[in-house]
C-alpha positions in Angstrom: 0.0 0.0 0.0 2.8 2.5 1.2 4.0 1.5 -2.8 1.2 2.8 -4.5 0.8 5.8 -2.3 4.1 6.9 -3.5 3.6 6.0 -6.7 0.1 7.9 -7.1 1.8 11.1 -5.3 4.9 10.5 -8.1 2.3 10.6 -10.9 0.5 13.6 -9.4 3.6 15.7 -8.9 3.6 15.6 -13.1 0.5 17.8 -13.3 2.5 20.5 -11.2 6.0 20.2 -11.6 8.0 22.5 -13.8 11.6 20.6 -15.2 13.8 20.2 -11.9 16.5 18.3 -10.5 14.7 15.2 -8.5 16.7 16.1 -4.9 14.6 19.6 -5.5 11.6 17.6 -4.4 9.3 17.8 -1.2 6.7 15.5 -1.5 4.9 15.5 2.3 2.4 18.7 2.5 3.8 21.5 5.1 3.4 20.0 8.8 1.5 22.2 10.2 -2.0 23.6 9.2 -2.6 26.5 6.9 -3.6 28.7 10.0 -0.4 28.2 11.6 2.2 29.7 9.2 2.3 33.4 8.7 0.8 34.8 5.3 3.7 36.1 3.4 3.1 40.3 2.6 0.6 41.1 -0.6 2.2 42.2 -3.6 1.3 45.7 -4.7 0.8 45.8 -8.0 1.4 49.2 -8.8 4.6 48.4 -7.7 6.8 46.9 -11.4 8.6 44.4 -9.0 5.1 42.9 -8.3 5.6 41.4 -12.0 7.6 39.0 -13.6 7.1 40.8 -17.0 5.9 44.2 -17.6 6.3 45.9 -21.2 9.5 47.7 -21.5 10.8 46.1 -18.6 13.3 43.5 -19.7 12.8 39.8 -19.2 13.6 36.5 -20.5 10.1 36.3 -22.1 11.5 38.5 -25.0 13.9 35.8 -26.5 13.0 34.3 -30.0 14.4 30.7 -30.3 16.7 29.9 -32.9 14.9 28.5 -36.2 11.6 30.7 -35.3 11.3 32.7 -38.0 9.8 36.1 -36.5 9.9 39.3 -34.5 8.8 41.2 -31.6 6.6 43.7 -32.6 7.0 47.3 -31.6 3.2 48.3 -31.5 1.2 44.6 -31.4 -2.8 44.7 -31.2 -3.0 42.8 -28.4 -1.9 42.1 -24.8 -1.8 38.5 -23.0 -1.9 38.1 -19.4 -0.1 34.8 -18.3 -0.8 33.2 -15.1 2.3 31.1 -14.3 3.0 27.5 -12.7 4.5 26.1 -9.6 8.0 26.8 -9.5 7.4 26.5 -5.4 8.7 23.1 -4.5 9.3 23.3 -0.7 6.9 22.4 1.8 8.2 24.8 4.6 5.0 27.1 4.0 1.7 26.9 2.3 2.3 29.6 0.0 5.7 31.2 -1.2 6.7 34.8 -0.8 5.3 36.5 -4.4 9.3 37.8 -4.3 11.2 34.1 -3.1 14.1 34.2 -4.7 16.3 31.1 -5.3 15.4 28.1 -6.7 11.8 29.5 -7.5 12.8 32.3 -8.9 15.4 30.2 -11.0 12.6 28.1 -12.3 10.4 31.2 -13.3 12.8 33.6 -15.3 14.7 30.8 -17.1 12.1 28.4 -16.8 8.7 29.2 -17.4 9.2 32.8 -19.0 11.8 31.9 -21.4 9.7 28.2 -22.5 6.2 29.3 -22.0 5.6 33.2 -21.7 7.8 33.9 -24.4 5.3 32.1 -27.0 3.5 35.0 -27.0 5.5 37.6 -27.7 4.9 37.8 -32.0 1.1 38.6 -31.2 1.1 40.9 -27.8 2.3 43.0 -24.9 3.1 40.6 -22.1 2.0 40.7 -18.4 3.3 38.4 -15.6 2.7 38.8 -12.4 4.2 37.1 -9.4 2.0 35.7 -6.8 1.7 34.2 -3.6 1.7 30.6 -5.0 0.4 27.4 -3.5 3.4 25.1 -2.8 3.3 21.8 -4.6 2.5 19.5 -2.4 -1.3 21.1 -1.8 -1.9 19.5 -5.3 -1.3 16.3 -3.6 -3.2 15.9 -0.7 -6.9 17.9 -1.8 -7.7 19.2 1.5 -8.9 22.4 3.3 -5.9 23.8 4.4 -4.8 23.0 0.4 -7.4 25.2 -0.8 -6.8 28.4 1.5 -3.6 27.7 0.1 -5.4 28.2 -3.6 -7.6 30.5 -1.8 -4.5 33.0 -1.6 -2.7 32.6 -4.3 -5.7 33.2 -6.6 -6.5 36.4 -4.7 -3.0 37.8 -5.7 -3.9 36.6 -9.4 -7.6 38.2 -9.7 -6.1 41.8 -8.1 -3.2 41.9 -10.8 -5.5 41.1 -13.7 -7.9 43.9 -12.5 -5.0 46.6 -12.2 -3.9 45.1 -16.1 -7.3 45.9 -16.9 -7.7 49.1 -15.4 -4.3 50.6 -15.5 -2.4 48.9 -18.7 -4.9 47.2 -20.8 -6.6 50.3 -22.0 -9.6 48.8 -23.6 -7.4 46.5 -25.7 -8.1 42.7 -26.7 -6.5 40.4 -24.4 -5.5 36.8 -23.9 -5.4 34.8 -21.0 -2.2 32.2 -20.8 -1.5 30.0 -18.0 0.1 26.8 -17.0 -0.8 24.0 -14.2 -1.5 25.8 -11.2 -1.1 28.9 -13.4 -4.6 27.2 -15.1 -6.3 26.4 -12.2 -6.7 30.0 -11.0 -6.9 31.0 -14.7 -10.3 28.8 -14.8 -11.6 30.8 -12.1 -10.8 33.7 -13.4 -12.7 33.3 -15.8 -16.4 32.6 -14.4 -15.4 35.5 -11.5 -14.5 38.4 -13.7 -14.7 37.6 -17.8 -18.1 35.6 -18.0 -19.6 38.5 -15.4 -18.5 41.5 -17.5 -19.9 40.8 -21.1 -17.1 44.2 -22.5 -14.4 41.5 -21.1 -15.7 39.0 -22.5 -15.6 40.4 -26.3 -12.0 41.7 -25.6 -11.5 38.2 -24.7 -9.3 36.8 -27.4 -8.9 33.8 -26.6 -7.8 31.5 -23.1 -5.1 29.1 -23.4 -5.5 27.4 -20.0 -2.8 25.1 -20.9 -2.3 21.8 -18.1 -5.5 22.3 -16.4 -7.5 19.4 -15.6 -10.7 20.8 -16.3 -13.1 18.3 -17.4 -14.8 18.4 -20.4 -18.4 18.5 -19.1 -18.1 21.8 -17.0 -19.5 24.9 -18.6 -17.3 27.7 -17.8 -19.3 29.8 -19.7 -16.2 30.3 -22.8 -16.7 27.5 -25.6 -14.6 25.3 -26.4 -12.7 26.5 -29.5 -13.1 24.2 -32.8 -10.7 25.8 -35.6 -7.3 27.8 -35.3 -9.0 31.0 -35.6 -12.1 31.1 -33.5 -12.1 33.7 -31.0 -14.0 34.2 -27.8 -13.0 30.4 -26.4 -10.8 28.5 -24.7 -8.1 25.5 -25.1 -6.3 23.1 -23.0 -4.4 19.5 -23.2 -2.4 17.5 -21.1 0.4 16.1 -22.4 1.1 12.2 -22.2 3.2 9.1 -23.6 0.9 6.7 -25.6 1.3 4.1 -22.7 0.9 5.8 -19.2 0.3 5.3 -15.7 -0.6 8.8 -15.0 -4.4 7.9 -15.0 -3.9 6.4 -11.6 -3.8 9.7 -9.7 -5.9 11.7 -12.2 -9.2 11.2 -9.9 -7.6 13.3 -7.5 -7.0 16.5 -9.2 -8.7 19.8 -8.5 -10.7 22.2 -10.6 -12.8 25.0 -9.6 -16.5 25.8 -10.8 -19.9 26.1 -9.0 -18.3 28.7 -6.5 -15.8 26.2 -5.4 -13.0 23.6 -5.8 -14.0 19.9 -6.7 -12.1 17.1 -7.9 -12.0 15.8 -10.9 -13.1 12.3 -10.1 -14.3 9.6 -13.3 -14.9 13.3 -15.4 -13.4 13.4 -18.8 -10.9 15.8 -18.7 -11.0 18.8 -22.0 -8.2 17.8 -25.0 -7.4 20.5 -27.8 -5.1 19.5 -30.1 -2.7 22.4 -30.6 -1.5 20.9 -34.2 -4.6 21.3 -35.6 -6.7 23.4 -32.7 -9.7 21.2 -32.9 -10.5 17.5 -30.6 -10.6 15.2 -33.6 -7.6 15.1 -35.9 -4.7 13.1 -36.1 -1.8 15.3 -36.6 1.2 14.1 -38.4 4.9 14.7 -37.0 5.2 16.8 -40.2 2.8 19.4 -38.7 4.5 20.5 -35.7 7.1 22.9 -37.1 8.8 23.7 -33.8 9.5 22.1 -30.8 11.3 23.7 -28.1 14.1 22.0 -25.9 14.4 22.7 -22.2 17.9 24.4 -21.6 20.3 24.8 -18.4 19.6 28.4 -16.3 21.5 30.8 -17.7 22.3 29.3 -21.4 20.9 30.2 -24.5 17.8 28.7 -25.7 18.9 25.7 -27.9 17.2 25.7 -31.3 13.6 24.2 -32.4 13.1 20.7 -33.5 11.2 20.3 -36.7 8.5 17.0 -37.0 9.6 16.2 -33.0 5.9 14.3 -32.6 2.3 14.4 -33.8 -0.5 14.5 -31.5 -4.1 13.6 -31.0 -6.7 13.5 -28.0 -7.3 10.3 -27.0 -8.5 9.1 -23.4 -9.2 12.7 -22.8 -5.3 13.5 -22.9 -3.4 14.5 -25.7 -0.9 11.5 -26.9 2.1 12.2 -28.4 5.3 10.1 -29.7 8.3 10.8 -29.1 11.4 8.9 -31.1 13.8 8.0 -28.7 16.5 9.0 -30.1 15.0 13.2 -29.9 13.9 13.0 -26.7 17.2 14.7 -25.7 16.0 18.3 -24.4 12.2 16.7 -24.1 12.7 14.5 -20.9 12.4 14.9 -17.1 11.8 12.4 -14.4 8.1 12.1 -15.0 8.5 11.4 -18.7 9.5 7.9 -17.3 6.0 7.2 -16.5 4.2 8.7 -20.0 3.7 12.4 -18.5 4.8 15.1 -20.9 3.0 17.8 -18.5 6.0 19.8 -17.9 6.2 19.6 -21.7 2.7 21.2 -22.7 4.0 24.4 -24.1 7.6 23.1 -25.1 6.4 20.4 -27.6 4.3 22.9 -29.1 6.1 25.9 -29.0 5.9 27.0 -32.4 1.8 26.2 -33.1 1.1 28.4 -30.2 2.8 31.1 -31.6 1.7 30.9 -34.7 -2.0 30.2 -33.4 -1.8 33.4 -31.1 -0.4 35.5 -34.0 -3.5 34.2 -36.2 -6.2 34.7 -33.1 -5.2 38.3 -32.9 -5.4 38.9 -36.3 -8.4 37.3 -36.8 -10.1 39.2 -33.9 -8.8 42.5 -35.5 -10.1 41.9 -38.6 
């Protein structure tokens, strides 16, 4: 029994866990209750070092990979507001500081900025903020003290998208981009502030709530998007080897709707392909122009692989196959058990690019 624990807590960790060296790890949820550790200061985000990325602020989101073919734009139409993951691995503390520095700080800037954020940087202006992050072991354990823990670091979240709105978006369209925990909040986001405000909700042009486990059968009031160019709707996928065990834990995971968090349970969870931005087509290898290696902190980003894998939802995840001998750049300790999770945006890279270039133009026009 103590096996399968472990092993169910392993797979879990996937749906959270940005690429990390395994002695990084800190499985156990913090030891005390949530009411028992002191809630780290609120960000102020009027203040620019409440935010990751702020236009004209230098980041590592405005790097181009090698073999993209394309430019930051000086004036784009748009602006996307990216919710990001957990790069908060230790369990000494519900929630990190929004400023920890370190290894979660590592993580974000040459992590998740330069694999994920930067995707968007061809269509829009690009807002980050930092938040008061759940650590990542409340994913693992679903309890209350887990969810005041969500509780938090989604209040940081919904009071930096209304300052983008009111201070910096300036009546513009918008997307909303996220990641794992990053798409958890960004699902609630959605049904507190964009279904209830019908001028958001035509700015809205389009959420990529990338990782999120949200099952197919809950209305969050966006459709689903059907074709590459629809605007108005949402996507997500989850990321997984043709053969995986990752199922085992999947019952477990949280989403939020109906005013509250719920797990997941037998639900289907929601598959977009992003080769083809629909639920039903096979995509080749040949369609999946770039792929994105994960790099070392603090080198250059290594160039994009051409026809890396094709993909298609199946079993409510999106299947993928990697050759073996290309998985070099495209593996981390949960790709052992079929989980490409930490690989959502990375595999990809270059369709969501291209697909956000083409939303914001189509929305335009």
């Amino acid at each position: 029994m103590r096996f399968w624990r472990g092993l169910v807590g392993l797979l879990l960790l996937c749906l959270s866990l940005p690429p990390v060296m395994a002695a990084e790890l800190k499985l156990r949820p913090p030891a005390k209750p949530f009411s028992a550790y002191p809630i780290p200061p609120a960000p102020d985000y009027a203040d620019r070092a409440s935010w990751a990325v702020w236009p004209g602020k230098p980041s590592s989101a405005d790097v181009i990979p090698s073999g993209i073919d394309g430019t930051i734009p000086r004036a784009p139409k748009a602006d996307v507001f990216f919710i990001h993951p957990t790069t908060f691995l230790d369990n000494s503390s519900w929630n990190a500081a929004f400023d920890a520095g370190g290894f979660t700080e590592t993580q974000l800037d040459q992590g998740v900025l330069r694999h994920q954020a930067s995707a968007f940087n061809g269509c829009c202006r690009i807002y980050v903020p930092r938040y008061r992050q759940a650590t990542l072991s409340a994913f693992l354990t679903p309890s209350d003290d887990a969810n005041k823990a969500f509780d938090l670091a989604y209040s940081d979240v919904l009071r930096a998208f209304d300052y983008f709105i009111a201070h910096a978006n300036n009546g513009r369209p918008f997307i909303i981009a996220s990641h794992s925990q990053g798409s958890l909040h960004a699902t609630r986001l959605l049904q507190d502030r964009i279904l209830r405000n019908p001028k958001l909700k035509r700015r809205l042009v389009a959420a990529y709530i990338i990782g999120a486990s949200l099952p197919e059968a809950v209305n969050v009031g966006i459709p689903v998007c059907e074709s590459a160019r629809e605007t108005g709707c949402i996507v997500d996928w989850n990321t997984t080897a043709n053969h995986t065990i990752l199922a085992l834990g999947s019952r477990r995971m949280i989403t939020f709707y109906d005013g509250k968090y719920n797990l997941v349970g037998s639900e289907r969870w929601l598959c977009v392909n992003p080769l083809s931005w629909d639920r039903k087509t096979v995509s080749v290898p040949s369609a999946n122009k770039a792929a994105l290696p994960s790099g070392k902190p603090g080198e250059p980003l290594l160039p994009v692989v051409a026809g890396l894998t094709g993909a298609r939802c199946d079993r409510d995840r999106l299947v993928v196959s990697i050759p073996v001998s290309k998985r070099k750049g495209f593996r981390d300790p949960m790709s052992v058990f079929g989980s490409y999770h930490n690989q959502d945006y990375n595999l990809f890279y270059g369709s969501i690019r291209q697909n956000a270039i083409d939303r914001v133009t189509a929305y335009t026009k």
